[in-house]
C-alpha positions, 0 to 999 in steps of 0.5 A: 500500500505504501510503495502504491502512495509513493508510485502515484506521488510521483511527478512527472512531466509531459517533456519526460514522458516523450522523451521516454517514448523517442528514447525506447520507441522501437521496443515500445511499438513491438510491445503494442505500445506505439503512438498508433495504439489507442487510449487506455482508459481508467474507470471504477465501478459498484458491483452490485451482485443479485441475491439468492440465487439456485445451485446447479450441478456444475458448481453455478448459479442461477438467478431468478429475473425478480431477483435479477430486477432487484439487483437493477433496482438497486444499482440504479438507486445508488447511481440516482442518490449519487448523481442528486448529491455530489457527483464527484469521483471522490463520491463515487470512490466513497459509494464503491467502497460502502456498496461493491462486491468486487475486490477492488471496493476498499480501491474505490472501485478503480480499474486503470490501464483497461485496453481493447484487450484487457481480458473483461466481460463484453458489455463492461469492456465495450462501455469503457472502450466506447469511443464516445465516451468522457470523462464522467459519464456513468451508467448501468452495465448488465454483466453475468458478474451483476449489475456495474455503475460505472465511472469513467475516470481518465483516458490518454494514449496507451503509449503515454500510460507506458511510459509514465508507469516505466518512469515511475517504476524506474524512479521508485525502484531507484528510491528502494534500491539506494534505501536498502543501500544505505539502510544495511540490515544486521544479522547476529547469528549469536543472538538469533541463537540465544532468541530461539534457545530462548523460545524453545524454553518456554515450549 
């Protein structure tokens, strides 16, 4: 969690970024990261997942369209009281971490880096890749998962979105390996011995 606070505090500059791209082009555009690549996008999202549901033999469930509607229902009276109050994407971080039964809920719900080919269910990754789409829109999508409100949150070239996440793994790799540098850990055989005699003492 820490190493994620000081990767996103790191500034860089737009002059930084392309300079990064003209120097590691060739190997940027063979990895699917030249400038004629597309966008990559950022979203988060509320998952809202029916309730009850019926086993089957194969281990999956299948929901009832009431039960379905209910999942509707909800998702949509969340994203109405989000849109009548703030708004904003810290409202929406806040309502994904209160309400979502995705693993990214305690992130506020937040996918980065989606591209046409990060492996999503259809419906999500068509509304994140519609080419129409701006910054703050939202919405319902149906998916097998349940029903998602979504948020788009920013979109800029895929190639920019490589080369700020290399530079900052650069930079912060730089910072962990001079820390480890200059933060030498000790290790004392002598008294890792008398710890474990002591601990088999108490046994």
């Amino acid at each position: 969690e820490y190493y994620g606070t000081q990767f996103d505090a790191i500034e860089l500059t737009d002059e930084q970024i392309e300079a990064y791209y003209t120097k590691n082009a060739e190997s940027l555009s063979s990895q699917g990261y030249g400038k004629e690549a597309g966008n990559s996008v950022d979203v988060r999202h509320v998952l809202i997942q029916p309730e009850g549901g019926t086993k089957n033999a194969d281990g999956t469930t299948t929901y009832s369209d009431a039960e379905w509607e209910a999942a509707r229902v909800k998702a949509q009276s969340l994203l109405d009281a989000w849109l009548e109050g703030e708004a904003t994407e810290d409202a929406f971080a806040a309502m994904a971490k209160a309400n979502s039964s995705d693993g990214n809920a305690a992130d506020g719900g937040i996918y980065r880096g989606i591209t046409s080919k990060t492996s999503f269910v259809p419906e999500f990754l068509n509304w994140c890749m519609d080419a129409s789409r701006k910054v703050g829109d939202s919405g319902l999508v149906k998916t097998t998962y349940g029903y998602h409100i979504m948020y788009f949150s920013a979109s800029e070239p895929l190639w920019y979105a490589a080369c700020d996440e290399s530079l900052r793994a650069e930079e912060l790799n730089g910072r962990v390996d001079a820390a480890a540098e200059e933060l030498k850990l000790e290790i004392i055989d002598e008294n890792i011995m008398i710890s474990f005699v002591n601990l088999a003492a108490t046994e």
